[in-house]
C-alpha positions in Angstrom: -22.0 8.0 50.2 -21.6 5.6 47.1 -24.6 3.0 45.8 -22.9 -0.3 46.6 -20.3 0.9 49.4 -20.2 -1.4 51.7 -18.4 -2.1 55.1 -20.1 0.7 56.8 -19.8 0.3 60.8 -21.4 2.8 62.4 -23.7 6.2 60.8 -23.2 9.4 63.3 -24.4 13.1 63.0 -22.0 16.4 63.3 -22.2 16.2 67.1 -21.1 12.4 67.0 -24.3 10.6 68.1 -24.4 7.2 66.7 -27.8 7.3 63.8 -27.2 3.7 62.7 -30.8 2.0 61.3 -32.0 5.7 61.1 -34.7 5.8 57.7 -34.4 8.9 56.0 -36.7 10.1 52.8 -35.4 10.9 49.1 -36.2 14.5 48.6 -36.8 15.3 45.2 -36.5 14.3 41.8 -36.4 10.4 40.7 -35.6 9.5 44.4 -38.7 11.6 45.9 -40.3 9.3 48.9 -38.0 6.5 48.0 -36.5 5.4 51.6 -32.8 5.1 52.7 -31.8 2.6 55.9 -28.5 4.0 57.5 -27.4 0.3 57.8 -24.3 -1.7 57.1 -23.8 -0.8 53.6 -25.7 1.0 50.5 -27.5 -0.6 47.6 -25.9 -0.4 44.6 -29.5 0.1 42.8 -29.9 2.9 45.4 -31.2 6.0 43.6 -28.4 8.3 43.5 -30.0 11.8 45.5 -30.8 13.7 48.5 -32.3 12.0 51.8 -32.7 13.8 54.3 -35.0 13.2 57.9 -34.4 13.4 62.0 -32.4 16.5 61.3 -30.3 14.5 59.0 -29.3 15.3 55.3 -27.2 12.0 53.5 -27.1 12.5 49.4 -26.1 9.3 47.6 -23.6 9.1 44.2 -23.2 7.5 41.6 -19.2 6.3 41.8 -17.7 6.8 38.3 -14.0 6.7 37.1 -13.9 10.7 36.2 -11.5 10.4 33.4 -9.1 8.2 31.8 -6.0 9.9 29.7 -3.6 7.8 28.0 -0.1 8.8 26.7 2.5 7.0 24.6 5.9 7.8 24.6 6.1 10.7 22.5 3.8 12.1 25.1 0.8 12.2 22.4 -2.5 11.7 23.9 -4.6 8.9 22.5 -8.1 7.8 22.3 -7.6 4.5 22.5 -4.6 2.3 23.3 -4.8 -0.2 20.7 -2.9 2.6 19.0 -0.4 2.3 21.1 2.8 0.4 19.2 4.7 -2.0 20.9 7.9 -0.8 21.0 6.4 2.6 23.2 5.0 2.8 26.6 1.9 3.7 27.9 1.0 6.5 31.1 -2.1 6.5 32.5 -4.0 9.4 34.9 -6.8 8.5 35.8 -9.2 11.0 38.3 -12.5 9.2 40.1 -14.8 10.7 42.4 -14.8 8.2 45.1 -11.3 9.2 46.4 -12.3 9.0 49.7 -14.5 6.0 49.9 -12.3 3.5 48.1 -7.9 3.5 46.9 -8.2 2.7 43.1 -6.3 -0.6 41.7 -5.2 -1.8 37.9 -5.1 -5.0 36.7 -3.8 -6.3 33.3 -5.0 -9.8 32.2 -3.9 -12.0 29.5 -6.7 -13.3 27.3 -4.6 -16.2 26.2 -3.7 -17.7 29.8 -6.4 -15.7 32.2 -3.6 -14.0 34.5 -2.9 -11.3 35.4 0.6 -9.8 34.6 0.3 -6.2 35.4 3.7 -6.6 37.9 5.4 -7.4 35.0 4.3 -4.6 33.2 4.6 -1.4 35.6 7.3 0.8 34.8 8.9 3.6 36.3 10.9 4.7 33.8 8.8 7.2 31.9 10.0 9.1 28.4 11.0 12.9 29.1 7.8 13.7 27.3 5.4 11.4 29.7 7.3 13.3 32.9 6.1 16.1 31.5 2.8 15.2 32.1 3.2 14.4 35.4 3.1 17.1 38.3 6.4 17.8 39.7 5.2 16.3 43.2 4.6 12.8 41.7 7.6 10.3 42.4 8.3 8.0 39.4 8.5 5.1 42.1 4.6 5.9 42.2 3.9 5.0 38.5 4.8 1.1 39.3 2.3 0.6 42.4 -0.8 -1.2 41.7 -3.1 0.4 44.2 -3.2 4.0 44.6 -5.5 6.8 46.1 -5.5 8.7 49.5 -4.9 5.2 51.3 -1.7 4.4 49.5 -0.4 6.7 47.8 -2.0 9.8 49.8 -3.2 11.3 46.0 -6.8 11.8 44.5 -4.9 11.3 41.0 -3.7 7.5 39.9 -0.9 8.0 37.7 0.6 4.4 35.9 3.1 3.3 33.4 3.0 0.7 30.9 5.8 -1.1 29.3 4.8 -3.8 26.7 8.0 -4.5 25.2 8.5 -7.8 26.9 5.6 -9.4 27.1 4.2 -11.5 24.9 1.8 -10.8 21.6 -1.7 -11.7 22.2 -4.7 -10.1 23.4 -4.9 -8.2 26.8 -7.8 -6.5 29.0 -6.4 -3.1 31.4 -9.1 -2.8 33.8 -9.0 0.3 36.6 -11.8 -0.5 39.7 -12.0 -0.1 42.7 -10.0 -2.1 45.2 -12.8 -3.2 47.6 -16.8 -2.7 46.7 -17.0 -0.1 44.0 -16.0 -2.3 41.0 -18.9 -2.2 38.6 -20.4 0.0 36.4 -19.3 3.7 35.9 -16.9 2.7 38.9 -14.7 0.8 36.7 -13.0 1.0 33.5 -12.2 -1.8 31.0 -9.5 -1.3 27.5 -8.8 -4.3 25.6 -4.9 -3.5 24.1 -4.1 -5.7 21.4 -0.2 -6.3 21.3 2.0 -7.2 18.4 5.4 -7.2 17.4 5.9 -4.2 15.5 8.7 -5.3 13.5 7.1 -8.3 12.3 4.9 -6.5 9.5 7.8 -4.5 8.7 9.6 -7.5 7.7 7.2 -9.6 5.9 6.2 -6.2 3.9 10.1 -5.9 2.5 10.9 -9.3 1.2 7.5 -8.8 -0.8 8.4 -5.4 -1.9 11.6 -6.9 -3.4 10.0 -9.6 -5.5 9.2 -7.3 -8.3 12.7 -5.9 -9.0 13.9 -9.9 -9.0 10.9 -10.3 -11.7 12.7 -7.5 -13.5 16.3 -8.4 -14.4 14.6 -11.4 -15.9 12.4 -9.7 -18.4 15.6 -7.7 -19.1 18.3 -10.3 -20.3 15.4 -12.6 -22.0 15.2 -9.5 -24.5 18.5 -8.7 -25.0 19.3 -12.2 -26.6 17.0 -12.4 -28.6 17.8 -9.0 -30.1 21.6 -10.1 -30.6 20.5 -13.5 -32.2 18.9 -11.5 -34.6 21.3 -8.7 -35.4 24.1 -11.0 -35.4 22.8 -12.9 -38.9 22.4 -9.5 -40.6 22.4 -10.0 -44.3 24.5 -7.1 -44.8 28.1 -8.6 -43.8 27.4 -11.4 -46.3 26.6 -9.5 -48.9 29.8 -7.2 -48.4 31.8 -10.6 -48.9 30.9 -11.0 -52.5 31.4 -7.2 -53.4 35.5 -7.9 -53.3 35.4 -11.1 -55.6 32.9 -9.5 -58.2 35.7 -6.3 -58.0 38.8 -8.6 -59.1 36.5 -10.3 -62.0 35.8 -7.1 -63.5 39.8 -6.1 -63.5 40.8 -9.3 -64.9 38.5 -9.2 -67.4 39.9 -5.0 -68.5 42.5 -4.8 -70.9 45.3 -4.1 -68.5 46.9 -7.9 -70.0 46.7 -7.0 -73.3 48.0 -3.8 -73.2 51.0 -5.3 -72.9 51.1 -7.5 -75.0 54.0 -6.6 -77.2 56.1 -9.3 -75.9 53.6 -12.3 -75.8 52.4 -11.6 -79.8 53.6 -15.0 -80.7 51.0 -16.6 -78.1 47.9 -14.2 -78.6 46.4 -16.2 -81.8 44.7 -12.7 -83.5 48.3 -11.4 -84.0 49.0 -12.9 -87.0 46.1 -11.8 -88.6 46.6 -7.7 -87.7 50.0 -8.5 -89.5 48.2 -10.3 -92.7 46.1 -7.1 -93.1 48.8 -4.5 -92.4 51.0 -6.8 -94.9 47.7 -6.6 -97.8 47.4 -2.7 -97.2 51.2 -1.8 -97.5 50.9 -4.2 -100.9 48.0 -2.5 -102.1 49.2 1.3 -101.4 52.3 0.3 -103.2 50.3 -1.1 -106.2 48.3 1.8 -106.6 51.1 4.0 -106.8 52.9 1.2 -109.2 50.0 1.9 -111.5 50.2 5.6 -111.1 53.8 5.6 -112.4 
């Protein structure tokens, strides 16, 4: 028996003798002397233990969800399903030790509106890697029921799938209890599963990523006029310009005109005077040799 079961019509021995209202006596340990009525149902602050009296012998348990595994799609186990992405879907086994007392039942409610939306969740399409979790004797059409245990299902194993991908982002609670009396404490299991759109970070993370290449081609054509602006005004094609006058100067200002100058003697005004002195030396040389004779 379970602390807090409840709905308990009628307490019989092995040989079938009804024993209802029948006080037995906790044995040993924390519930030693501590008394247990065979009535309609069991305290839920019962001490969990062996009673025993009137050839009787009734031992009490705690009920506790066993274990919880979770599994995304790529069949990787995971300690928490806030990890989960929302694009993947979630399988859940669950084991509890109260198979026979109570059917287990999930429930996923929506922080935002307070309903429960778990029908529109349940899948029973699982990945190839979340079937091969699953025992061979589990029907997929299994993963999609909302209550499950001997009563339903005939298993002592609760096997669901998740599918997020349509539901809307927001907060959300996955709770796994009991589907009658055994819904608090270790009997039940609570995971809040935070659910986003994945592709929205991706998104807002790219356009951001591009701003510094668009910073970029600005810096670069800001520099490269300037640098023409300067280079263009170099002093140096100026100064080539006046080279090629200076060079003409010079050959005016040579001799080539007067070498020739054979035929223009009349208009050179020096000419006459180179004849006057050739004239005065001929006259001379011919006056010294005058004398001579």
């Amino acid at each position: 028996m379970f602390q807090g079961e409840a709905d308990i019509r009628t307490w019989r021995d092995t040989a079938g003798t009804d024993v209802t209202e029948t006080v037995l006596e906790g044995e040993t340990g924390q519930n030693e002397g501590e008394p247990l009525r065979l009535s309609g149902s069991i305290q839920a602050d019962q001490t969990p233990g062996r009673y025993s009296g009137e050839d009787l012998t009734v031992r009490v348990l705690e009920p506790r969800i066993s274990s919880v595994t979770l599994y995304n799609s790529v069949g990787t186990e995971l300690d928490d399903p806030s990890e989960l992405q929302r694009d993947e879907s979630l399988l859940v086994i669950v084991d509890w030790n109260y198979v026979e007392a109570e059917d287990l039942e999930v429930d996923l409610v929506s922080h935002e509106e307070n309903v429960s939306i778990e029908r529109e969740v349940l899948s029973t399409s699982p990945t190839d890697a979340q079937s091969d979790r699953l025992p061979e004797a589990v029907d997929e059409d299994v993963l999609a029921r909302e209550v499950q245990g001997r009563g339903t299902t005939n298993d002592r194993t609760a096997y669901w799938l998740f599918d997020f991908t349509d539901v809307d982002d927001g907060t959300y609670t996955l709770r796994i209890e009991g589907i009658d009396d055994l819904t608090t404490g270790e009997a039940s299991e609570s995971f809040r599963i935070d659910v986003e759109t994945a592709d929205t970070p991706t998104p807002t993370t790219s356009p951001t990523d591009p701003v510094t290449p668009t910073a970029t081609p600005p810096d670069s054509p800001t520099v490269t006029p300037t640098t023409t602006a300067e280079q263009t005004p170099t002093a140096e094609p100026p100064t080539a310009t006046p080279s090629p006058t200076r060079s003409p100067t010079q050959t005016e200002t040579a001799t080539p005109t007067e070498t020739p100058t054979g035929t223009t003697a009349v208009e050179e005004p020096g000419f006459g005077l180179i004849v006057t002195v050739v004239a005065l030396v001929v006259v001379s040389v011919l006056a010294i040799r005058f004398l001579r004779d």
